[in-house]
LUMTILO-815295 format. One line per field, with one value per residue (C-alpha): residue number from 1; x, y, z; residue in three letters. Coordinates in nm, 4 decimals, decimal comma, always signed. Example, Ala and Ser with C-alpha at 12.3 -4.5 7.8 and 13.67 -1.06 7.14 Angstrom:
<rs>
i: [1_2]
u: [+1,2300_+1,3670]
v: [-0,4500_-0,1060]
w: [+0,7800_+0,7140]
aa: [ala_ser]
</rs>
This chain:
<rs>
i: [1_2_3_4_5_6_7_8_9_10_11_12_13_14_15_16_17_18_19_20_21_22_23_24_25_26_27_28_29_30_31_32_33_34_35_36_37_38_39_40_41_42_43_44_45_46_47_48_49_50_51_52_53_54_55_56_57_58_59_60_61_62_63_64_65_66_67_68_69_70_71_72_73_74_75_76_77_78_79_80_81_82_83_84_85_86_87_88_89_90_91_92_93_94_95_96_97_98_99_100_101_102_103_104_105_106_107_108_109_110_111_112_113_114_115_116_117_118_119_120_121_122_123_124_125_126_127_128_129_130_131_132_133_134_135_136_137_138_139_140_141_142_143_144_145_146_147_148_149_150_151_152_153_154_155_156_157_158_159_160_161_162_163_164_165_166_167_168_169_170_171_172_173_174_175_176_177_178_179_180_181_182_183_184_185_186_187_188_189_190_191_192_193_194_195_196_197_198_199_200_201_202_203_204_205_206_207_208_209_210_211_212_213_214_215_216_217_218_219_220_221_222_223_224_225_226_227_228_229_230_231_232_233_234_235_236_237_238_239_240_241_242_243_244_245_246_247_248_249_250_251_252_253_254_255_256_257_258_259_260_261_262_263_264_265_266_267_268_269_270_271_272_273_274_275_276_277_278_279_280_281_282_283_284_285_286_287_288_289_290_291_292_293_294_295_296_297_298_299_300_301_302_303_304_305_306_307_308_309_310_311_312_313_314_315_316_317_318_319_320_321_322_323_324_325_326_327_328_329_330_331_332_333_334_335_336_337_338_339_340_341_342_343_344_345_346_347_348_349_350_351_352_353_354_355_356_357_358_359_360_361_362_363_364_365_366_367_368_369_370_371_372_373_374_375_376_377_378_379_380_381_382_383_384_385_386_387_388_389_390_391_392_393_394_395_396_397_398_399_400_401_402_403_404_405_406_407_408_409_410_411_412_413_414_415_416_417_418_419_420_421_422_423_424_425_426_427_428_429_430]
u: [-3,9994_-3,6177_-3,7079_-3,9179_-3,6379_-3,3816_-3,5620_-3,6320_-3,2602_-3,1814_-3,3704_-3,3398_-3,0153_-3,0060_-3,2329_-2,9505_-2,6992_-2,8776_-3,1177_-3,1821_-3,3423_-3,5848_-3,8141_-3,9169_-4,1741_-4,3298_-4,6853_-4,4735_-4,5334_-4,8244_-5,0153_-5,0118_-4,7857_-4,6886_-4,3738_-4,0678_-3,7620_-3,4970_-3,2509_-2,8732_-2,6301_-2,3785_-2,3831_-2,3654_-2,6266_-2,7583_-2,8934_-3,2076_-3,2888_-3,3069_-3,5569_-3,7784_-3,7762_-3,8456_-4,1460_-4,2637_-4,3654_-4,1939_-3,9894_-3,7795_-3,4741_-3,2164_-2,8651_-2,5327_-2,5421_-2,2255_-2,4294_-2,6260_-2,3322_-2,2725_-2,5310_-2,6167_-2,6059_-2,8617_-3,0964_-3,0809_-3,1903_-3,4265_-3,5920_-3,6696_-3,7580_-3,4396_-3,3603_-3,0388_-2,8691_-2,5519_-2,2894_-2,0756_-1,7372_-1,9117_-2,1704_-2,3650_-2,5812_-2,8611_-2,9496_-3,0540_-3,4064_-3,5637_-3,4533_-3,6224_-3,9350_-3,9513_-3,9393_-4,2277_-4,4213_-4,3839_-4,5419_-4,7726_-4,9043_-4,9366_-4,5570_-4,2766_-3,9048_-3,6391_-3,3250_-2,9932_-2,9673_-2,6143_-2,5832_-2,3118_-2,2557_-1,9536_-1,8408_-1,8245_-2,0105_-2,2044_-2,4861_-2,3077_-2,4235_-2,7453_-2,8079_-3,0697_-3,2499_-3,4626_-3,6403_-3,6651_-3,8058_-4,0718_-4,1824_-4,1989_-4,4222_-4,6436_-4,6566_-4,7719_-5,0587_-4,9341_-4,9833_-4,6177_-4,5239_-4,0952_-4,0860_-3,7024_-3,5755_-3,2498_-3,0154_-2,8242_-2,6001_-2,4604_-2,1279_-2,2421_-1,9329_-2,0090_-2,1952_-2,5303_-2,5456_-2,7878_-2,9701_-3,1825_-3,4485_-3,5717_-3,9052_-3,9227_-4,2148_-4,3031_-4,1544_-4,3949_-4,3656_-4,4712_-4,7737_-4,7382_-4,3845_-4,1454_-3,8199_-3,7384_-3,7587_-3,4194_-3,5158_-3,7864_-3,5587_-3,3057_-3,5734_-3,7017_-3,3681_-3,2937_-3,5666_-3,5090_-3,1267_-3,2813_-3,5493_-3,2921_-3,0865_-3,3476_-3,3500_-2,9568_-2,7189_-2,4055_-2,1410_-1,7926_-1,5914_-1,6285_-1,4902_-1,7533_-2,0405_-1,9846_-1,9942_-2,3021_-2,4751_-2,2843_-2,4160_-2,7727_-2,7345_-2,6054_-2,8889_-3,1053_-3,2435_-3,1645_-3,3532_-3,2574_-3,4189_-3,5063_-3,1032_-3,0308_-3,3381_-3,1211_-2,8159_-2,9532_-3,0627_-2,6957_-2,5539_-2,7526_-2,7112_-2,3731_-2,3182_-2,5031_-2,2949_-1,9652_-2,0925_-2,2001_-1,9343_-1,6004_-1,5045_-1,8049_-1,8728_-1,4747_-1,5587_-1,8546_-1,6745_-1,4034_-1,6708_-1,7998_-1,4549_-1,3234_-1,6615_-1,6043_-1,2260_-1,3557_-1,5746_-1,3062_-1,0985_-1,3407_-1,4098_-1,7581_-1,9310_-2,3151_-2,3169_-2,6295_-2,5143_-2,3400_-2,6323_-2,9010_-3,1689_-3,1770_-2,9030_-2,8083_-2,8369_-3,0722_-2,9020_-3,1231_-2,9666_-2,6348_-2,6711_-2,8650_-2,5538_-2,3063_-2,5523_-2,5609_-2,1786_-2,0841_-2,3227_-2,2211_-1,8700_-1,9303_-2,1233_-1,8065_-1,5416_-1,7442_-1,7491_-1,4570_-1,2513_-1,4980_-1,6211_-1,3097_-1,2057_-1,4947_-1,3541_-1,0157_-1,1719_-1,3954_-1,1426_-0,8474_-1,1854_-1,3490_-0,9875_-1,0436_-1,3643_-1,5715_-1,9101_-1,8480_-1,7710_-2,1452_-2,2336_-1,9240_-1,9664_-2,3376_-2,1990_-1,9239_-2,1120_-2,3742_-2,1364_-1,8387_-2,0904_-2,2994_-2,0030_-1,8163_-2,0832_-2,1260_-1,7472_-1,7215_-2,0605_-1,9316_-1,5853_-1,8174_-1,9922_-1,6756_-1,5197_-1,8309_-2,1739_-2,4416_-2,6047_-2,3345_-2,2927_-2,6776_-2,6118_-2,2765_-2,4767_-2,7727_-2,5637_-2,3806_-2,5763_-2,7932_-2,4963_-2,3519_-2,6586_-2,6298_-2,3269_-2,3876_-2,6869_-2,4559_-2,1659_-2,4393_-2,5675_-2,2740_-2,1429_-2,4228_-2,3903_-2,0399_-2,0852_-2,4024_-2,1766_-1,9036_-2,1454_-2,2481_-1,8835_-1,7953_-2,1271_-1,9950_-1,6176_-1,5627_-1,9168_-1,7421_-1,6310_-1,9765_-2,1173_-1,9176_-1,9767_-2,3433_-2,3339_-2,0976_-2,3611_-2,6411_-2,4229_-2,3399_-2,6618_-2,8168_-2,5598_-2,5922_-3,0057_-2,9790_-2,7956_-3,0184_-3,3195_-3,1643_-3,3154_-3,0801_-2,8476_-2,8672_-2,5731_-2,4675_-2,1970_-2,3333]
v: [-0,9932_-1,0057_-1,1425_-1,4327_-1,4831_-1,5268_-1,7524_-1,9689_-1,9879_-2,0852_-2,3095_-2,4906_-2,5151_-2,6656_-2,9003_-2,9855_-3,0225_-3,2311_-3,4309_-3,7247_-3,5584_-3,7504_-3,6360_-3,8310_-3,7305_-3,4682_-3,5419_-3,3490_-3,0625_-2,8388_-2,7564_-2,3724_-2,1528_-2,0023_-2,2322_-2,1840_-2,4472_-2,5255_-2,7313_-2,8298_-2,6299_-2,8340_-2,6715_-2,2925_-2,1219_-2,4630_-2,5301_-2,3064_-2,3656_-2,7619_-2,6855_-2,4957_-2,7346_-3,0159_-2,8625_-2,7197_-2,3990_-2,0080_-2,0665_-1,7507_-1,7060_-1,5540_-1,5298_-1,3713_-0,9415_-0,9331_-1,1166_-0,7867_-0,5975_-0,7911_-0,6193_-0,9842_-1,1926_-0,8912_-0,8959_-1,3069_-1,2659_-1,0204_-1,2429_-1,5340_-1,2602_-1,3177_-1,1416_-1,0130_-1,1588_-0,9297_-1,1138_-0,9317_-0,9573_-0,7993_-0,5516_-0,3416_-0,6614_-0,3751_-0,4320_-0,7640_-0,5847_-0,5175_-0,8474_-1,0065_-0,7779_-0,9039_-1,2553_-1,1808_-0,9895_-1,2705_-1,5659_-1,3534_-1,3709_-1,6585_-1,7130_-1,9620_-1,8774_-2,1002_-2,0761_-2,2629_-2,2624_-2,3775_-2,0351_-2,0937_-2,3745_-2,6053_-2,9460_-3,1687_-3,4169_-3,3391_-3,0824_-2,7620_-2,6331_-2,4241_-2,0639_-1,9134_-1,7103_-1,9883_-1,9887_-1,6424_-1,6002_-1,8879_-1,7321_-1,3714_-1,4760_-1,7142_-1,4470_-1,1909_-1,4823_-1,6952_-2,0265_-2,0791_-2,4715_-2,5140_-2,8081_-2,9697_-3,0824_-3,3123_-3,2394_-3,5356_-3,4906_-3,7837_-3,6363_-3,2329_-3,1365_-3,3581_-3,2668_-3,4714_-3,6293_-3,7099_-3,5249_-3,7035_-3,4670_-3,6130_-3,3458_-3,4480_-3,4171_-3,0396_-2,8904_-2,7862_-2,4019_-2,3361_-2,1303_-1,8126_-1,7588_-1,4569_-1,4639_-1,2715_-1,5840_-1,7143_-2,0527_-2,1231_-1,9923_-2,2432_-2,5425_-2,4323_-2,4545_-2,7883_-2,9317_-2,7707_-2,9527_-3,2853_-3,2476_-3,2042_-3,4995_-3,7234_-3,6098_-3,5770_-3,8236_-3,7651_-3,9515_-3,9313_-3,8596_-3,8248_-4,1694_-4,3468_-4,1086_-4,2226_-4,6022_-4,5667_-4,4558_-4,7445_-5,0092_-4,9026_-4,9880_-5,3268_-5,3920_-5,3300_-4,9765_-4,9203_-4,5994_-4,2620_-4,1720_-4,5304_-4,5143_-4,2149_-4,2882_-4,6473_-4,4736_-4,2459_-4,5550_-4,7186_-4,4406_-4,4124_-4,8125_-4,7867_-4,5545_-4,7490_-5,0515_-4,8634_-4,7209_-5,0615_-5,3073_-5,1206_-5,5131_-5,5746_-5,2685_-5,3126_-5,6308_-5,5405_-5,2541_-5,4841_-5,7101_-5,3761_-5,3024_-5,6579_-5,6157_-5,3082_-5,4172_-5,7372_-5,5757_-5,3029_-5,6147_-5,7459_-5,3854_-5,3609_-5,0693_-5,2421_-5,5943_-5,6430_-5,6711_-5,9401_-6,0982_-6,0067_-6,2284_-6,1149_-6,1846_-5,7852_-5,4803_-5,5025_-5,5524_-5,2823_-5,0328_-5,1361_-5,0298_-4,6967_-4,6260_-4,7022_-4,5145_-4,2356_-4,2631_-3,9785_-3,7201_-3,7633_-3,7547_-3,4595_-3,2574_-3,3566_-3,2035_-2,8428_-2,8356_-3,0252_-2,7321_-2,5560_-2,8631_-2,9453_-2,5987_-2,5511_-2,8354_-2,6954_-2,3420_-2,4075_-2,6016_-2,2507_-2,0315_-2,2047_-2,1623_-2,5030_-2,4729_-2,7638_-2,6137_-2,3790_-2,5464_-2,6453_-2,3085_-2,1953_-2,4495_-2,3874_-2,0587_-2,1223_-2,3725_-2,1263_-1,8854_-2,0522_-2,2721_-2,0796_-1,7762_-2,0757_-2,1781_-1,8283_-1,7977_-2,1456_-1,9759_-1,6646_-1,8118_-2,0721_-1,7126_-1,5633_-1,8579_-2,0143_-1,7724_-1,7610_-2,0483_-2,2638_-2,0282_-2,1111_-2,4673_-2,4664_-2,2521_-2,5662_-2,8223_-2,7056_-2,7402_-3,0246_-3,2507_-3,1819_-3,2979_-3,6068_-3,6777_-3,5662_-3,8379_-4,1051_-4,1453_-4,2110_-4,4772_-4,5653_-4,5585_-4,7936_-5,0546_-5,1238_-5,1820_-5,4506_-5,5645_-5,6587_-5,8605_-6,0538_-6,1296_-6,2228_-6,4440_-6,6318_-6,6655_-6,6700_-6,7947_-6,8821_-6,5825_-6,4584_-6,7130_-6,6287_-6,2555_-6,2914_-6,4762_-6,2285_-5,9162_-6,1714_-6,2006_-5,9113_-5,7661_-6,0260_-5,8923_-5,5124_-5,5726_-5,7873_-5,4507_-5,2519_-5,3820_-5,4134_-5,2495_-4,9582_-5,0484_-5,4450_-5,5123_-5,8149_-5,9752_-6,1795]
w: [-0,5838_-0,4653_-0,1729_-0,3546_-0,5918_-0,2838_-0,1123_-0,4164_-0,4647_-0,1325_-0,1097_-0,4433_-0,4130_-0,0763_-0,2233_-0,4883_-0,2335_-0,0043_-0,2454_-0,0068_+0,2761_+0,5128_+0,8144_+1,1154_+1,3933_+1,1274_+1,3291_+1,6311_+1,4338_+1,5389_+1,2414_+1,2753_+1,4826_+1,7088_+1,7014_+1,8510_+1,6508_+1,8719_+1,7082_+1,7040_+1,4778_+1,3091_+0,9727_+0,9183_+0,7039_+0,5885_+0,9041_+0,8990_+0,5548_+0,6347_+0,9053_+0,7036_+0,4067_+0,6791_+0,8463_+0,5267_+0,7139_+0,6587_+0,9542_+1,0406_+1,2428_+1,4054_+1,3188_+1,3976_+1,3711_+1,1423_+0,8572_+0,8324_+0,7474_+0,3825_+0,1523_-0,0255_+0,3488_+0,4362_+0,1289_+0,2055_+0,5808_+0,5406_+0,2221_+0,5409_+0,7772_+1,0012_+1,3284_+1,4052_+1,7156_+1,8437_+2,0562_+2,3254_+2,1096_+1,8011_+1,8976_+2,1505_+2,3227_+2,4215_+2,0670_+2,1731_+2,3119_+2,0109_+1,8513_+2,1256_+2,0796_+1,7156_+1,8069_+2,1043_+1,8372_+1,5495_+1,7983_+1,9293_+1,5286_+1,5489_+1,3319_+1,3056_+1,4608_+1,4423_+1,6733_+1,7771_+2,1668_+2,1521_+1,9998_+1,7386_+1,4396_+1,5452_+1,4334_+1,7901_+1,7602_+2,1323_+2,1911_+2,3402_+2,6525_+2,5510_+2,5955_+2,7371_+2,4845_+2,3722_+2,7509_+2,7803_+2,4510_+2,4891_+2,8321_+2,7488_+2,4357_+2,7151_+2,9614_+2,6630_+2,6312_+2,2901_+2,3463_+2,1887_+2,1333_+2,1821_+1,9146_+1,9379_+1,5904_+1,5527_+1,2446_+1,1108_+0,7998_+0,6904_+0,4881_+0,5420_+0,3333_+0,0308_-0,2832_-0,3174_+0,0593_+0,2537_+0,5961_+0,8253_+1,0229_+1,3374_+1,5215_+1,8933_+2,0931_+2,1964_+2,5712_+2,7709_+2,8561_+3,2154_+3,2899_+3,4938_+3,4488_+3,3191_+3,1484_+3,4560_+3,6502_+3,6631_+3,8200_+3,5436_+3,2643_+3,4113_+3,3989_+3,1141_+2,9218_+3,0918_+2,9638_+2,6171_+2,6246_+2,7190_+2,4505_+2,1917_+2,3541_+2,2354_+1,8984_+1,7896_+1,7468_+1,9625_+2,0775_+2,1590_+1,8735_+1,4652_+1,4678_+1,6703_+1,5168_+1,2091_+1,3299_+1,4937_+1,1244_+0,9704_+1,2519_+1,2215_+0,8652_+0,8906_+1,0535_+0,8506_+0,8846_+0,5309_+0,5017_+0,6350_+0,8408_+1,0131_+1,0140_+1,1982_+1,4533_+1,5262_+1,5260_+1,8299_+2,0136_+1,9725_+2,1151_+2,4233_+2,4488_+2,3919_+2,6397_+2,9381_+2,8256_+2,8603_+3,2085_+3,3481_+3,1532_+2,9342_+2,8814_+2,7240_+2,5547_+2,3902_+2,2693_+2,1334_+1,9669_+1,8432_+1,6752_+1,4887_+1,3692_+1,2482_+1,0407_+0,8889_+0,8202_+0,6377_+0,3981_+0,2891_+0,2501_-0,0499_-0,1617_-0,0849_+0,1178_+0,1377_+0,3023_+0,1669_-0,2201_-0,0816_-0,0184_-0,2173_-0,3398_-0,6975_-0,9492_-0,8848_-1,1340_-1,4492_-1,7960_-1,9400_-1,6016_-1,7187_-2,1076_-1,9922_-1,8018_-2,0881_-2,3416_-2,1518_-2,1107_-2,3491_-2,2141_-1,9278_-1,9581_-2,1556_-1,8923_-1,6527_-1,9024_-1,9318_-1,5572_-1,4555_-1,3660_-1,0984_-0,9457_-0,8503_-0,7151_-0,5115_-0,2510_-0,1564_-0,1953_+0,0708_+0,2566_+0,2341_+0,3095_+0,6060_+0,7693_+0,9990_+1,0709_+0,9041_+0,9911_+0,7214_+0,4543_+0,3415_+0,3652_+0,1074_-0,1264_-0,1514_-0,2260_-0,4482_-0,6574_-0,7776_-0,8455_-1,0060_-1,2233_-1,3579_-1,4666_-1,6146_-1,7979_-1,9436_-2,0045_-2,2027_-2,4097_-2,4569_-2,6105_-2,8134_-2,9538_-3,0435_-3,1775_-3,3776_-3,3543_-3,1155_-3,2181_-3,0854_-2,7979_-2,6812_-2,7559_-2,5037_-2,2739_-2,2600_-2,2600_-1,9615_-1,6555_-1,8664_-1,9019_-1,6012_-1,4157_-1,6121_-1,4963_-1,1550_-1,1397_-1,3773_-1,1615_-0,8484_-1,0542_-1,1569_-0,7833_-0,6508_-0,9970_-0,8682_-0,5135_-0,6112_-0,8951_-0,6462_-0,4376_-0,7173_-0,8104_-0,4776_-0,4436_-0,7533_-0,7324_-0,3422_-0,2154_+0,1289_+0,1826_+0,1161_+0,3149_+0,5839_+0,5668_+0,5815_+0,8787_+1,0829_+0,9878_+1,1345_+1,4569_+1,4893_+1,4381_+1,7096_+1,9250_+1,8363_+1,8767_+2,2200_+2,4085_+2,2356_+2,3627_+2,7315_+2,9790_+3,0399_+3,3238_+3,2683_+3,0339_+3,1340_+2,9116_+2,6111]
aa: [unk_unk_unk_unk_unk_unk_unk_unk_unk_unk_unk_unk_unk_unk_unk_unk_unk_unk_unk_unk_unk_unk_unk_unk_unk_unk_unk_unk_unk_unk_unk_unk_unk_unk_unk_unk_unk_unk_unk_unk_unk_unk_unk_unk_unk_unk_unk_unk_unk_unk_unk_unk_unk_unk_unk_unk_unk_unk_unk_unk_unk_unk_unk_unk_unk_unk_unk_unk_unk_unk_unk_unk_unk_unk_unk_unk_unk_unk_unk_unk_unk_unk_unk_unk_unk_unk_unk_unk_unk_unk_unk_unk_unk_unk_unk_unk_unk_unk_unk_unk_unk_unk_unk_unk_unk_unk_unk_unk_unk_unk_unk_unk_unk_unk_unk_unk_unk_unk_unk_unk_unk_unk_unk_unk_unk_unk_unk_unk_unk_unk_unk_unk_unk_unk_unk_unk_unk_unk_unk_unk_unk_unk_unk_unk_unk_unk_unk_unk_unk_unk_unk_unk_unk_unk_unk_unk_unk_unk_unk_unk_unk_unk_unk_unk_unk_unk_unk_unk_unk_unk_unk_unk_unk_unk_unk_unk_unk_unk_unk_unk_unk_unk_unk_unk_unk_unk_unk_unk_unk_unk_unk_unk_unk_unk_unk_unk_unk_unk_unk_unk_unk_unk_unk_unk_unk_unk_unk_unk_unk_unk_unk_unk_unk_unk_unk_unk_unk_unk_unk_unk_unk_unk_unk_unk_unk_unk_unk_unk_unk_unk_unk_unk_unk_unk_unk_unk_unk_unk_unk_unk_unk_unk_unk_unk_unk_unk_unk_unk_unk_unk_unk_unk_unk_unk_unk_unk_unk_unk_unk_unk_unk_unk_unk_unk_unk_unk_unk_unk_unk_unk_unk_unk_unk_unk_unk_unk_unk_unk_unk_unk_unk_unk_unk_unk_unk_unk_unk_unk_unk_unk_unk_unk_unk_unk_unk_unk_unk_unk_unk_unk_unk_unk_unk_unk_unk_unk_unk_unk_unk_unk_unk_unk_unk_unk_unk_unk_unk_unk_unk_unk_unk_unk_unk_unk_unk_unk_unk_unk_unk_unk_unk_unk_unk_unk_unk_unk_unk_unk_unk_unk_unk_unk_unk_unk_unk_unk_unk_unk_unk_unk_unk_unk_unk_unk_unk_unk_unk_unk_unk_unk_unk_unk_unk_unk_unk_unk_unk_unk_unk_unk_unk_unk_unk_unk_unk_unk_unk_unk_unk_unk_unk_unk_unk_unk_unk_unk_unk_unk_unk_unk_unk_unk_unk_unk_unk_unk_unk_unk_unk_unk_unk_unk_unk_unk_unk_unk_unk_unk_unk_unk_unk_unk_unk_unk_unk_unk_unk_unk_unk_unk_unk_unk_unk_unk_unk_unk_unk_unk_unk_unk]
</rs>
């Protein structure tokens, strides 16, 4: 029952956190197990819970020893059936043999098992060089006779610090695990691994720096993949067409990037984060959308004043408590925000009790997490109504500079499209 509960917490509130959340490649996915997830770790503790919302399947997995030392981080591994993993630096690695027994045992049932082969959450923005584990593990359950599938899964989070952002899940196609071999067999552990780290190549966007990362998610969408997951899956392709331009032609490559960036710089000149408000067909936001959002105005800002004061901790909380280390942070304010909320929301109730009756106190205690919702889902609205209101107003009071804007995404989309669909290698200058 505990363990039920856990899990339902978990995963609802990742569900909160990350409410736009889409999946690509899902028909990768085997239809039973046994199923060994390999994917990249760029978010803490939010990591596996993404995967097994995305597959839809009760995907276990391993984690980090020390979490089984906290009495709650225990009761909340052991409620998704997690293995403990102990590292050099924090425990006796022998341990390591029964962990690996366990995971042997699960696929040979025929179960689920998620894992990170870069072997720790971090915030580059490159695949680490993968661990081994993953290989061994997938041939010492194929030796034992479980026809395991290694199924590669690409985690894209498009602000993973921010409250109510977005995650883009990308399932590759399956690595074949090699008949015959052991996880004794260095050379086929080696391969095996090798082809586990190119697997997960295809599926997760990398490049460079944060800087150009971000650009390549912000491209994609000025081209038109508008939705997630279509984004990210462009993104990935920029990057790996970016990075045969830059090998074959840097002059090119910095004009092209030059082009994105005089692009970017003119729309933050007008104020206006989606080019395509600017050109929208239709006269823009609904008159009946614009009076819900001023009716529900006072709700809204009510639910915002009862939990003004934790929302805005939770940020630099995070911030002082993942000490650097911005793979964290999701994974503390996931934390923080179902804590701090909810005992805030008692404390403003139990006040309301002592100051008017329990009547009033039941009535603060609804209208806590019920307005603050409202707001939550207002200021989206409220969010997107600008940015399309700001395209109409610049459609109607500086229609050359619209004009003109329209035309440099079209060019610079042609141009973004034409290396895109270059045969890798053939980059000659535009």
């Amino acid at each position: 029952m505990i363990a039920a509960l856990l899990r339902a917490w978990a995963l609802g509130v990742v569900r909160v956190f990350y409410p736009w959340r889409a999946v690509s490649g899902r028909s990768h996915a085997p239809a039973r197990g046994p199923v060994l997830v390999v994917a990249n770790h760029p978010n803490g503790l939010v990591d596996p819970l993404l995967v097994r919302l995305a597959l839809g399947q009760p995907v276990a997995f391993l984690g980090k020893s020390t979490f089984w030392q906290n009495p709650f981080f225990r009761a909340c591994m052991e409620a998704f059936d997690g293995l403990p993993v102990y590292r050099a630096h924090e425990a006796d690695t022998r341990q390591n043999d029964a962990t690996f027994a366990a995971c042997r045992d699960r696929l040979a049932r025929g179960g689920w098992l998620a894992l990170f082969p870069e072997g720790k959450s971090h915030d580059a923005t490159t695949l680490q060089p993968l661990k081994t584990g993953a290989a061994r593990i997938a041939l010492a359950a194929a030796a034992a006779g479980a026809p395991v599938v290694v199924l590669p899964v690409g985690l894209c989070y498009a602000d993973k610090e921010t409250f109510r952002s977005a995650v883009a899940v990308a399932v590759g196609r399956p690595v074949p695990v090699p008949a015959g071999a052991t996880p004794d067999d260095r050379a086929a552990v080696q391969a095996l691994t090798a082809a586990i780290s190119a697997a997960l190549g295809e599926v997760v966007l990398q490049a460079e720096d944060a800087t150009l990362w971000r650009a390549f998610l912000a491209v994609a969408a000025w081209t038109g993949a508008t939705a997630l997951d279509a984004r990210e899956a462009r993104a990935r392709a920029l990057s790996r067409a970016w990075s045969a331009l830059l090998a074959a032609d840097p002059e090119a490559a910095e004009a092209l990037a030059e082009e994105v960036r005089a692009y970017a710089r003119a729309l933050d000149a007008v104020g206006v984060q989606d080019p395509f408000s600017i050109e929208a067909a239709t006269p823009g936001p609904a008159a009946g959308s614009l009076l819900a959002l001023v009716a529900l105005a006072p709700l809204a800002l009510l639910g915002a004043a009862l939990g003004w004061l934790p929302y805005r901790a939770i940020r630099p909380l995070s911030r002082r408590l993942a000490a650097g280390h911005a793979d964290v942070v999701g994974t503390i304010k996931l934390l923080a925000g179902s804590l701090l909320l909810p005992l805030w929301w008692a404390a403003q109730a139990a006040a309301a009790a002592a100051l008017a009756g329990p009547a009033e106190a039941l009535l603060v205690l609804l209208l806590g997490p019920l307005c603050g919702a409202l707001a939550l889902h207002w200021d989206e609205r409220r969010v997107r109504r600008l940015d399309a209101l700001r395209g109409i107003a610049l459609r109607l009071f500086r229609p050359d500079t619209a004009l003109a804007l329209a035309q440099r995404r079209r060019e610079l989309t042609a141009a973004v499209l034409q290396r895109l669909d270059a045969p890798r290698g053939d980059h000659a200058p535009a």
